[in-house]
C-alpha positions as CSV (number, residue, x, y, z in Angstrom):
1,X,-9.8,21.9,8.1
2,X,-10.4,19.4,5.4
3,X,-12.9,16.4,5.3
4,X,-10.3,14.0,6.2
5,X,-8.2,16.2,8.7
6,X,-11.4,16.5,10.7
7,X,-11.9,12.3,10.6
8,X,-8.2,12.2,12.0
9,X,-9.2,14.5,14.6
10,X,-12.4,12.9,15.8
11,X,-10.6,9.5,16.2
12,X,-6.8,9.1,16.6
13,X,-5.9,6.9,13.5
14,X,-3.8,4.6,15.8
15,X,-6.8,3.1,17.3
16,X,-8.3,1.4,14.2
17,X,-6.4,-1.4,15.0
18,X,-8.6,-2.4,18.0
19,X,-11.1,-2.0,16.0
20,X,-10.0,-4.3,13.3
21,X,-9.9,-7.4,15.6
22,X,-13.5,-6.5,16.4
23,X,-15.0,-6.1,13.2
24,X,-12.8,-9.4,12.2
25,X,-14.5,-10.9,15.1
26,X,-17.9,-10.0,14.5
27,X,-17.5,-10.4,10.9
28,X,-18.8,-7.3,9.8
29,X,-19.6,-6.3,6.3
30,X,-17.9,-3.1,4.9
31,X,-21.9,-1.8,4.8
32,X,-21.7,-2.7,8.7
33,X,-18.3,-1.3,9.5
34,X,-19.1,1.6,7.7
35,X,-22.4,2.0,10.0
36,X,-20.7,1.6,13.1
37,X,-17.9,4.2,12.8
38,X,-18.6,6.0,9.7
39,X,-17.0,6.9,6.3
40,X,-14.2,8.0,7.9
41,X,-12.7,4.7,9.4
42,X,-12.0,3.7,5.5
43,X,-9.4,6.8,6.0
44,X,-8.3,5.5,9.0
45,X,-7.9,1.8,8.4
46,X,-4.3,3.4,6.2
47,X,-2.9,3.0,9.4
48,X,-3.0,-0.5,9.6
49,X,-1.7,-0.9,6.4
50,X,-5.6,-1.5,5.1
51,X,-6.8,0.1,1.5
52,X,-10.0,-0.3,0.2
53,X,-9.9,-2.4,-2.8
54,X,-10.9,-0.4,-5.9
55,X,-13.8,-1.2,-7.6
56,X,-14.1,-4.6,-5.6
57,X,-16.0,-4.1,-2.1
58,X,-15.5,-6.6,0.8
59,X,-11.8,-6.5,0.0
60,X,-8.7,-5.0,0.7
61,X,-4.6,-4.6,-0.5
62,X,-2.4,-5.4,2.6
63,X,0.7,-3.4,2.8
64,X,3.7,-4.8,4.8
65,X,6.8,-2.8,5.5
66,X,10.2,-3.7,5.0
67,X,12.3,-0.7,6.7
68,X,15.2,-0.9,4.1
69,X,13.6,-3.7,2.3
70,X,15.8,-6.1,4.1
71,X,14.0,-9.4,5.2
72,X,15.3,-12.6,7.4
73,X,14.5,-16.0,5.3
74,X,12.3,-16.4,8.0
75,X,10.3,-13.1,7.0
76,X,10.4,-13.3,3.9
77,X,8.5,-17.2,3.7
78,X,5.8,-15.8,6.0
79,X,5.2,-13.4,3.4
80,X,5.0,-15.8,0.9
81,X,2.9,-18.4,2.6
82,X,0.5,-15.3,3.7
83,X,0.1,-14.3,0.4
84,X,-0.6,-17.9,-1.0
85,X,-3.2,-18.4,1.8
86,X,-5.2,-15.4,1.8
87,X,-4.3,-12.9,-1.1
88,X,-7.0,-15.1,-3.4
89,X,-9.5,-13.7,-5.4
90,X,-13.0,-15.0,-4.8
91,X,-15.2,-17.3,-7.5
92,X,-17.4,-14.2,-7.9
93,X,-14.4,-12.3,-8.9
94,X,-12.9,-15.2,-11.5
95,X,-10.7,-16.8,-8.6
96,X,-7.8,-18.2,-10.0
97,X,-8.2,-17.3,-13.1
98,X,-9.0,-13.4,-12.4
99,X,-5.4,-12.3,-13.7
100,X,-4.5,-14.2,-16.7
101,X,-0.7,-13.6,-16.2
102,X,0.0,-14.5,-12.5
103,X,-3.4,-16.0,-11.5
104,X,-3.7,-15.8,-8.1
105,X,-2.3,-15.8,-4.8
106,X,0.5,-13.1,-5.9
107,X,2.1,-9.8,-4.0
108,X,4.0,-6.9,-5.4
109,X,7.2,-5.4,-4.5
110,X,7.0,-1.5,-4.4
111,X,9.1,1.5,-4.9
112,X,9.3,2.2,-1.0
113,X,10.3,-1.7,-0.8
114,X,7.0,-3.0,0.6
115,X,5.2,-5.5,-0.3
116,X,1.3,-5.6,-0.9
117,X,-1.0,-8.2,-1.3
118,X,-4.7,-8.0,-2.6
119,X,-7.6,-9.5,-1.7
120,X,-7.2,-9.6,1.7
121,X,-10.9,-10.1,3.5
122,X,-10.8,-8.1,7.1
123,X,-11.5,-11.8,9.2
124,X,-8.3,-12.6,8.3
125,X,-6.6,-9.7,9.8
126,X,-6.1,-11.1,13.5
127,X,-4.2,-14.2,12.1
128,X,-2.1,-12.5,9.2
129,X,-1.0,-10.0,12.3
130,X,-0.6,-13.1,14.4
131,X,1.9,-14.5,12.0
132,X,3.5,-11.3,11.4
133,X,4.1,-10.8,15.2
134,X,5.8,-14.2,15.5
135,X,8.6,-13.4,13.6
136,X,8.6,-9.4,13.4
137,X,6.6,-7.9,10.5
138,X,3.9,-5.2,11.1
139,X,1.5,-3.1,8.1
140,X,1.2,-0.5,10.8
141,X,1.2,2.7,9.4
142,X,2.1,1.1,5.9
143,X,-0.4,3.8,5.2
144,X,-1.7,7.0,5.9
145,X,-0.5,10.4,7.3
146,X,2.4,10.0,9.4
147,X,5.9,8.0,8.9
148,X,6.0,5.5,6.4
149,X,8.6,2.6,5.6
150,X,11.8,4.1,5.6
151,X,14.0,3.2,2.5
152,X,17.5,2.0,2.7
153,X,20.1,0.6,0.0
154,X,19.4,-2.9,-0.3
155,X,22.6,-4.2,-0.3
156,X,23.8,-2.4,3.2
157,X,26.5,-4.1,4.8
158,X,27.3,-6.4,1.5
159,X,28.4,-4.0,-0.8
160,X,32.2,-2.3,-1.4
161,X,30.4,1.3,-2.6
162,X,28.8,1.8,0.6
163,X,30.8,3.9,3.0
164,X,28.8,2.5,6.2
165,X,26.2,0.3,7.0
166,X,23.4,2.5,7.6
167,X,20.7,-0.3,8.1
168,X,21.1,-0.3,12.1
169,X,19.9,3.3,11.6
170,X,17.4,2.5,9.6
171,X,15.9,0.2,12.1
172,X,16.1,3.0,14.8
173,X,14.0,5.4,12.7
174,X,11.6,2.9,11.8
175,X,11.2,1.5,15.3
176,X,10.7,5.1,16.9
177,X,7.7,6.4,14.5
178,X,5.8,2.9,13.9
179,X,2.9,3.1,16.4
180,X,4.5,6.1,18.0
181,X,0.5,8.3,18.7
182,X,2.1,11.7,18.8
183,X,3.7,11.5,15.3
184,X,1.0,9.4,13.7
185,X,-1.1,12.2,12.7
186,X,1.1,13.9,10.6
187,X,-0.9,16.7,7.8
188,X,0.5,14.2,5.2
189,X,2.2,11.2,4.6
190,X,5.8,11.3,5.7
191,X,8.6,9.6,3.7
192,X,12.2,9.3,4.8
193,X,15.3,7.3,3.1
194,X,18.3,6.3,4.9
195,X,21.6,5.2,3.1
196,X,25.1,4.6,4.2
197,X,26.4,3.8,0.5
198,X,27.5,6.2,-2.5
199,X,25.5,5.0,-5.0
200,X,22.0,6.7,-3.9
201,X,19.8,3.5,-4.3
202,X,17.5,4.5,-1.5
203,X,16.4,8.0,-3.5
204,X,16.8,10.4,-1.6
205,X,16.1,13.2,-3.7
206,X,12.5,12.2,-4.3
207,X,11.6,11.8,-0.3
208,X,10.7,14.2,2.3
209,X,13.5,13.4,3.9
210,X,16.8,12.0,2.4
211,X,19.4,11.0,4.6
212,X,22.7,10.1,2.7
213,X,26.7,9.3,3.5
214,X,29.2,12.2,4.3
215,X,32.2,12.9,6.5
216,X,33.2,15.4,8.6
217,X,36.4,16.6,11.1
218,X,35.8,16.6,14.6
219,X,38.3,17.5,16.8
220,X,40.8,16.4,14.4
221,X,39.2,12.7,13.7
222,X,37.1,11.7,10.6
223,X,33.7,10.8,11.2
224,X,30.9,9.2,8.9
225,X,27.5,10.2,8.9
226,X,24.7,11.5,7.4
227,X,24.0,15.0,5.1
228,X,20.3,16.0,4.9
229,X,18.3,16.6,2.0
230,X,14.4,17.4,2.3
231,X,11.0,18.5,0.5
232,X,11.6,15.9,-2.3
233,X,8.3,14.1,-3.7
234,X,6.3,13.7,-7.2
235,X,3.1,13.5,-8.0
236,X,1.6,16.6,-9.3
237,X,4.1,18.9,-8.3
238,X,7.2,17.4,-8.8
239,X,10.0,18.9,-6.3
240,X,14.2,17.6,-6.2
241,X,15.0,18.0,-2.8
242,X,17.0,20.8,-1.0
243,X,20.1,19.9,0.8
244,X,20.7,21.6,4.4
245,X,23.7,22.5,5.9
246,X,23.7,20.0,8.7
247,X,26.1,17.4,9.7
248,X,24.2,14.5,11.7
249,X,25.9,11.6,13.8
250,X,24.3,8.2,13.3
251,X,23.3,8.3,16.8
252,X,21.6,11.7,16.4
253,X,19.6,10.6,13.8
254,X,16.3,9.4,15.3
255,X,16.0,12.7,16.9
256,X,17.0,14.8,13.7
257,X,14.3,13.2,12.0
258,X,12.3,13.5,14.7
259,X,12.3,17.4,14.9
260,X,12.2,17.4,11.2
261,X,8.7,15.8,12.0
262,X,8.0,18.0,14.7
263,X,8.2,21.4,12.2
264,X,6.0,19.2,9.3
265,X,3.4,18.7,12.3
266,X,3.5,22.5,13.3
267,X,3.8,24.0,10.3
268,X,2.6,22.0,7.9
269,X,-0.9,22.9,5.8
270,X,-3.8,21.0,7.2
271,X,-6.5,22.8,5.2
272,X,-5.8,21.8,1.6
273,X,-4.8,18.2,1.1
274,X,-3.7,18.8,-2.3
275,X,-0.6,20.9,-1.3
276,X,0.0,19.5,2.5
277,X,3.3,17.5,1.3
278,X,6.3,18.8,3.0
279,X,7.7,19.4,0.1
280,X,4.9,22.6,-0.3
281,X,6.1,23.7,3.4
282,X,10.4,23.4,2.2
283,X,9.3,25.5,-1.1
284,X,7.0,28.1,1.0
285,X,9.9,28.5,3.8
286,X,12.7,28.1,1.8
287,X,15.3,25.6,2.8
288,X,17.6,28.1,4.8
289,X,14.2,29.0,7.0
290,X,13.1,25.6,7.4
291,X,16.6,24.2,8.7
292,X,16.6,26.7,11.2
293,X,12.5,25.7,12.3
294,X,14.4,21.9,12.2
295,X,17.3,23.3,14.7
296,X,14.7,25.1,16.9
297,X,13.4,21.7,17.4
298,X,16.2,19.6,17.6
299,X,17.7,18.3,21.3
300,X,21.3,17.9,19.6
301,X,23.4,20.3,18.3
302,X,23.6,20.0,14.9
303,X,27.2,20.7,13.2
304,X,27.3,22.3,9.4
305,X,27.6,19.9,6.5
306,X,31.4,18.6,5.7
307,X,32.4,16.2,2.8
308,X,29.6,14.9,0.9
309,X,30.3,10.9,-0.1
310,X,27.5,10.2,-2.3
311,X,28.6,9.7,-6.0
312,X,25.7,8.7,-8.5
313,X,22.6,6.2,-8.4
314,X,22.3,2.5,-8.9
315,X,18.4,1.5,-8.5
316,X,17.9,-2.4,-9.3
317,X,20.8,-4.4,-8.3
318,X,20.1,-7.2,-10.5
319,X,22.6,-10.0,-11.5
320,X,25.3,-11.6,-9.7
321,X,27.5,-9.4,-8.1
322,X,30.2,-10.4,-5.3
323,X,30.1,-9.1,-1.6
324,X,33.2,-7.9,0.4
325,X,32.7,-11.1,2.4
326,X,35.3,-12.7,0.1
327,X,33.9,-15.8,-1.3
328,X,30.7,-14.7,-1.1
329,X,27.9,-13.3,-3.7
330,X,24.9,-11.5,-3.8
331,X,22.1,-12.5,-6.6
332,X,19.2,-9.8,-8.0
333,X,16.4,-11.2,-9.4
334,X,14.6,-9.2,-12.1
335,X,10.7,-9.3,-11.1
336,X,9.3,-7.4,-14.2
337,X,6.4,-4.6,-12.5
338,X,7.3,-6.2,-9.2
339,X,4.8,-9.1,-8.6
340,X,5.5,-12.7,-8.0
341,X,3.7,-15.2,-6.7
342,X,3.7,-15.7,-3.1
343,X,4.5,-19.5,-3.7
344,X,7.7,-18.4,-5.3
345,X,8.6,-15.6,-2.9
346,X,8.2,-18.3,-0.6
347,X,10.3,-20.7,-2.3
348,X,13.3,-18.0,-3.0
349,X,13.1,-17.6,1.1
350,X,13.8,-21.5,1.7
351,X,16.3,-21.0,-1.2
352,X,18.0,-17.9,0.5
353,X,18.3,-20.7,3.1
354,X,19.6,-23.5,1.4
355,X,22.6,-22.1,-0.6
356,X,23.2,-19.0,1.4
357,X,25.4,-18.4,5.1
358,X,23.9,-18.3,8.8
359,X,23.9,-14.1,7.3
360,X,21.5,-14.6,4.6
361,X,18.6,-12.2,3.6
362,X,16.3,-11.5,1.4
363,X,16.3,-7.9,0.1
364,X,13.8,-5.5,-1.8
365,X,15.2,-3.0,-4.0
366,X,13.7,0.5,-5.4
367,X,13.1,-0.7,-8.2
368,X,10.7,-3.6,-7.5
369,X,13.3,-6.8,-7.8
370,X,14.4,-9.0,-4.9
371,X,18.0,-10.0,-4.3
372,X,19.2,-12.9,-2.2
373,X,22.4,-12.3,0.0
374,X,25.4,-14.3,1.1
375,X,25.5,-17.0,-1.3
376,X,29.0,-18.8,-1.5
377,X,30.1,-18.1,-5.1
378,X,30.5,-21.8,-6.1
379,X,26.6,-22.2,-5.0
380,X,25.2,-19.3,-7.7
381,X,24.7,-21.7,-11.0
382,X,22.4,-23.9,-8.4
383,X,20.5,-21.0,-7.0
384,X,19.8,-20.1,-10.0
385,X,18.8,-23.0,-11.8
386,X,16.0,-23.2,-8.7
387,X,12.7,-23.7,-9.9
388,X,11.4,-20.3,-8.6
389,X,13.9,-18.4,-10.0
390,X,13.2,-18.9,-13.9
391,X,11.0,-16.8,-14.5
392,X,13.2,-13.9,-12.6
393,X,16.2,-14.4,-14.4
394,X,19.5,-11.7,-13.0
395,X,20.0,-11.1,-16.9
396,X,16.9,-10.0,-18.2
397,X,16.8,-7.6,-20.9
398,X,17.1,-4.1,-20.8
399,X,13.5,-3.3,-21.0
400,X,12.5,-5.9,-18.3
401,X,15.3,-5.0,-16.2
402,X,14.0,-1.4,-16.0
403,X,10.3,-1.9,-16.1
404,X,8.1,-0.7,-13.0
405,X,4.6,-0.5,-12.7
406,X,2.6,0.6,-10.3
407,X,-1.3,-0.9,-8.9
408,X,-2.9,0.0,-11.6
409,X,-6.8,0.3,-12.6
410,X,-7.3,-3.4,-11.4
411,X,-7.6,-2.9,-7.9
412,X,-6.9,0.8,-7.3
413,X,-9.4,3.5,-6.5
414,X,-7.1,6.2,-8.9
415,X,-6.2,4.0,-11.6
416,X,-7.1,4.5,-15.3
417,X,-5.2,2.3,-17.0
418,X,-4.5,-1.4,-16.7
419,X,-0.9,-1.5,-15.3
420,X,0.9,-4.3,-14.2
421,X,0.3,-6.9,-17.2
422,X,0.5,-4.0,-19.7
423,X,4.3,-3.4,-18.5
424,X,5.1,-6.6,-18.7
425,X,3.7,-7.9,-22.0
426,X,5.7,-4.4,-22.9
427,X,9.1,-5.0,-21.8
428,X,9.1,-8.3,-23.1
429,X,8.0,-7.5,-26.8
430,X,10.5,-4.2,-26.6
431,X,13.0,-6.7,-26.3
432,X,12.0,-8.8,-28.6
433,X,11.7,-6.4,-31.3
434,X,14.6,-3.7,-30.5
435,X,18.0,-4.4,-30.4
436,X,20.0,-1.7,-27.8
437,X,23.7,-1.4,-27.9
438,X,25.4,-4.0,-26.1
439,X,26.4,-1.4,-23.2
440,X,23.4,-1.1,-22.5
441,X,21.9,-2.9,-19.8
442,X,18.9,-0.7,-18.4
443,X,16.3,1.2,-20.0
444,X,14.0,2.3,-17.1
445,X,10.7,2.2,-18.1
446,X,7.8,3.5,-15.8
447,X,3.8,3.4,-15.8
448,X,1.7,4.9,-13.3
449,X,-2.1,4.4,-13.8
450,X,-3.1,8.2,-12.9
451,X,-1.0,11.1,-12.0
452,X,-0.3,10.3,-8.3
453,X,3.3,9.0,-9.4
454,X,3.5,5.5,-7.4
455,X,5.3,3.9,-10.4
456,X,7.7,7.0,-10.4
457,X,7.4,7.9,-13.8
458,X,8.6,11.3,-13.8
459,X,12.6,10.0,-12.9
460,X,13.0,7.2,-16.0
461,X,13.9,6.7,-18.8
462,X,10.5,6.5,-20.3
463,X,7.5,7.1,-18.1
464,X,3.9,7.0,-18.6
465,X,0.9,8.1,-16.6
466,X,-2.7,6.7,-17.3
467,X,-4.9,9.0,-19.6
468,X,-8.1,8.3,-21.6
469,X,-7.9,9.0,-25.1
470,X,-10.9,9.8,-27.7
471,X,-9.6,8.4,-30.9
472,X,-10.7,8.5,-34.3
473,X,-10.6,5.7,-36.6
474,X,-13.3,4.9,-39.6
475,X,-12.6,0.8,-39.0
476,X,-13.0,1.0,-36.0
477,X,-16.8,0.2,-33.8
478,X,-17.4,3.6,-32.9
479,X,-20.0,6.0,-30.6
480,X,-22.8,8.0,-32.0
481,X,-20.0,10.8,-32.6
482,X,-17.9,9.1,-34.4
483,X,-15.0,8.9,-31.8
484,X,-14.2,6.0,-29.5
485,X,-12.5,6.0,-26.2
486,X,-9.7,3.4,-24.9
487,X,-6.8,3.5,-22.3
488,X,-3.8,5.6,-23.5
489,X,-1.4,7.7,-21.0
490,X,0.6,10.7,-21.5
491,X,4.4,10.0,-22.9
492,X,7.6,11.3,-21.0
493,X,11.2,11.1,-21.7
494,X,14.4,11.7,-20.1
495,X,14.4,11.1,-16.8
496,X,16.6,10.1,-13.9
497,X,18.2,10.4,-10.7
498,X,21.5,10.7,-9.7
499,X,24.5,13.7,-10.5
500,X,22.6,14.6,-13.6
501,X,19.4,14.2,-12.0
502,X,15.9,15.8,-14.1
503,X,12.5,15.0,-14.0
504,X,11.2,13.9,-17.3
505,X,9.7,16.4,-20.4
506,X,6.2,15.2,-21.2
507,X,6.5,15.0,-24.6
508,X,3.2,13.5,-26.2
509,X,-0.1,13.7,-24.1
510,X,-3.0,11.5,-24.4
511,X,-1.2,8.4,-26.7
512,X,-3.1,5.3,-27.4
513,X,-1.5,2.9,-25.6
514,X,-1.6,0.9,-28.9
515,X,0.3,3.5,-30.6
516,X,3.4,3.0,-27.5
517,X,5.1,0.6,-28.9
518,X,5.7,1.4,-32.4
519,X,6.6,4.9,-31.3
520,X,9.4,3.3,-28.9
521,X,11.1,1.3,-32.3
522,X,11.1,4.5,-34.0
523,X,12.8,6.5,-31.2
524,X,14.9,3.8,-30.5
525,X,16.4,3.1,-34.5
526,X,16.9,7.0,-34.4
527,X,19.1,6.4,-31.1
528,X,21.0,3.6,-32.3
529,X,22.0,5.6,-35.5
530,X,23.1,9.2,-33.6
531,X,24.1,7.7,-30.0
532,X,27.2,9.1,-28.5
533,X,30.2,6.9,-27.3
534,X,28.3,5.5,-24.3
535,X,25.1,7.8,-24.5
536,X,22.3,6.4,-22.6
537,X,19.0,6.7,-23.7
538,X,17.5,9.6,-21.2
539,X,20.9,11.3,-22.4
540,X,20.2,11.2,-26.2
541,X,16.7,12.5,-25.0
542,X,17.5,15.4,-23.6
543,X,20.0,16.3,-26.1
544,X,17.4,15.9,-28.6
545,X,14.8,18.8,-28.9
546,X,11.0,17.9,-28.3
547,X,9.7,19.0,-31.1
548,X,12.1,16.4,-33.4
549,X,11.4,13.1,-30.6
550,X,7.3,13.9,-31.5
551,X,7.9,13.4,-35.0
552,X,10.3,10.7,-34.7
553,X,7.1,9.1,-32.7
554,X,4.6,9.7,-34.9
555,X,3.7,6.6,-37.5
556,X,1.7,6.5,-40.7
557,X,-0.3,4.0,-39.2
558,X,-1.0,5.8,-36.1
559,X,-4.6,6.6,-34.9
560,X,-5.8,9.9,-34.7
561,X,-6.0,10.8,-30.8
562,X,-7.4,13.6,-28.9
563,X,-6.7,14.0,-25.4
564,X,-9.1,13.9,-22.1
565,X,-8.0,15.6,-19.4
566,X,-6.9,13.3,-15.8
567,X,-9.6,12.1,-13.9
568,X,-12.3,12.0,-16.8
């Protein structure tokens, strides 16, 4: 049993949350909490939705979960005005002016369609909770090992090219493993996805569990429901998921996913945290073997699979796109890396309000934007002329549009690199300085700070992951040896999801991040020049051979780089 396992075991997770009021009570220092229950409640403290704050002690990143990142008005200005309040860096730490792009008082959207904030001090817990409660948020379990937020499409129930609303069963999931003790302690963390429409937004083959739209005869009668995909997941060990042949109702869902938990409890590896995803226990029992540990377990009988509905994958949902409510539209905003300020989140939420129906929502997507729903179509040029929404435009450029980036060095424990400004100061000089055919709209661009994948590099376009570089450069100031070492990442290309769905080819290690953007313009004049009829650029990628897209990267005025292996 491994160091953390045994913590897990000596407490149940679950309870930290008492024991968050009382050290928010007491106002106990992290030295002080630490002394009272030991290095193993920073572990535990996941389960409330509590990280420790990188290299920044006394603080931590808040994680809220939005089960299928769909979010009342209401909701959606308490996270605001939360985040304004409390997610504030201290003088000691440059307060305002601590992040010279968003300052302070900021949150970011995420690729499971939470929202984290930073700098959130553990005496303000109880009343952050408090306000949550009031109108039904929770961070419970927005962490840790057991079940977290379960991802939907966000645009369920507005949308012609969903084949159901699934978001109802999303809820059901969400609600039955959120504080539920005998699934909480799970060897790993446990991610499920829940869609009703065609178009795969919710990713389901990249989650443990992907639950997505089919059909099926019984007794005669066409019935909707879900097919089963499972051991998806990144990181290190990058797995597509395995489909099962199962059929399951909607209202047989929380207990298919459910048993499904059940076998990753039993079965799964509690020894070696490094290969405890479920995706490790789906690729040591095979799919056929683990569907039938998953029927073992299962209180329904589960039916083989019948038509599958689902037809390709849409991710952001920016722009302005009309529901089938007739006269009514639904608005993306494009929030480059995913972070806003919480004044503005707050803002779009009263603005959700103003323009939209007695329906209206605010809705995370995949991708890291935000969308605003029912909006009578004569009331979308006022919407978005609101004062929040210029700087999250629906038409963004291509680059912005598909730009994601994950925590980064700046407050995460893993990071390498510097993140979330770098991919913004990115996508906006890409497209300023290259000009993409007209069709198109999206080029998904992805940075993770280490190799643990949160940005989801390995399924865009173009995806990095942090790296430090030695380079060697006479004008530049220099070490002892000669060499000098700065942030650069390792260079992938020719990813995505979908029918043609492939992980990306690392195709350059250890680059300068300096060196990035001039090898992008080259790749990118080559592309314009041999581009099929309607080629997109992960396309022309893989139909290119490595070997040619390295030397189409590589520039005269390039610095010399040698590579430092992760972690160093």
């Amino acid at each position: 049993m491994n160091t953390v396992e045994q913590w897990k075991q000596d407490k149940h997770p679950l309870d930290v949350i008492d024991d968050v009021y009382e050290y928010a009570h007491e106002g106990l220092t992290f030295d002080e909490i630490e002394a009272r229950a030991g290095e193993g409640e920073w572990e535990r403290l996941k389960w409330a939705g509590l990280y420790t704050h990188g290299q920044h002690q006394g603080y931590f990143m808040l994680r809220t979960k939005v089960p299928g990142g769909y979010l009342t008005p209401e909701q959606a200005e308490v996270i605001g005005t939360v985040a304004e309040e409390f997610a504030t860096a201290p003088e000691a730490f440059g307060g305002s002016e601590q992040n010279e792009e968003w300052g302070d008082g900021f949150l970011d959207i995420t690729t499971r369609q939470d929202v984290q904030m930073h700098w959130i001090e553990i005496e303000d817990i109880p009343e952050i909770w408090k306000r949550y409660d009031a109108v039904g948020l929770t961070t419970v379990q927005g962490c840790g090992d057991g079940a977290r937020n379960v991802l939907g499409c966000p645009v369920a129930g507005l949308d012609d090219h969903e084949c159901f609303d699934a978001q109802p069963v999303v809820n059901a999931v969400s609600d039955f493993f959120t504080g539920n003790r005998e699934y909480a302690n799970l060897p790993r963390k446990f991610k499920m996805t829940i869609t009703g429409c065609r178009e795969d937004c919710a990713q389901s083959q990249i989650n443990d569990v992907g639950l997505i739209p089919a059909k099926r005869r019984i007794d005669g009668e066409w019935y909707y429901g879900f097919h089963a995909r499972v051991g998806g997941g990144l990181s290190d060990g990058p797995r597509m998921a395995s489909p099962l042949d199962v059929f399951v109702p909607p209202e047989d869902t929380v207990e298919f996913c459910r048993a499904i938990a059940q076998v990753f409890k039993e079965l799964g590896d509690r020894h070696n945290r490094g290969v405890c995803r479920m995706r490790y226990l789906v690729e040591q029992l095979g799919p056929e073997t683990f569907e039938q540990a998953v029927r073992d377990r299962c209180s329904v009988p589960l039916r083989d699979r019948g038509v599958d509905l689902t037809e390709g994958y849409t991710g952001d949902h920016v722009g302005v796109h009309e529901q089938k409510d007739d006269g009514l539209s639904y608005v993306g905003f494009n929030v480059v890396a995913g972070r806003i300020g919480g004044s503005e989140f707050a803002s779009a939420a009263r603005a959700a309000r103003r323009y939209g129906t007695d329906e209206a929502s605010v809705r995370l997507a995949t991708e890291q934007n935000f969308l605003l729903s029912h909006v009578p179509n004569d009331a979308t040029d006022d919407l978005i002329s609101e004062p929040f929404a210029a700087e999250y435009q629906p038409d963004p450029g291509p680059f912005s549009r598909g730009a994601v980036g994950c925590t980064g060095s700046e407050f995460c424990n893993y990071g390498i690199i510097e993140t979330k400004q770098r991919v913004k100061q990115w996508a906006r000089e890409l497209d300023d300085r290259i000009e993409t055919p007209e069709d198109l709209d999206v080029v998904r661009m992805h940075m993770s700070g280490c190799s643990a994948s949160c940005a989801q590099p390995q399924i865009a376009d173009i995806g990095f992951r942090g790296e430090t570089v030695t380079i060697t450069d006479p004008d530049r100031s220099s070490n002892d040896e000669g060499d000098t070492i700065v942030e650069g990442m390792d260079f992938g290309l020719g990813g995505s999801l979908g029918v043609d769905n492939a992980f990306i080819d690392w195709v350059e290690t250890a680059v300068p991040a300096e060196a990035v953007i001039p090898a992008l313009e080259q790749l990118f004049a080559v592309y314009a020049e041999e581009r099929a009829d309607g080629e997109r650029f992960y396309e022309w990628c893989r139909r290119v051979d490595n070997d040619r897209l390295r030397t189409l990267m590589q520039r005269a005025d390039a610095p010399v780089s040698r590579g430092v292996s992760h972690g160093d």
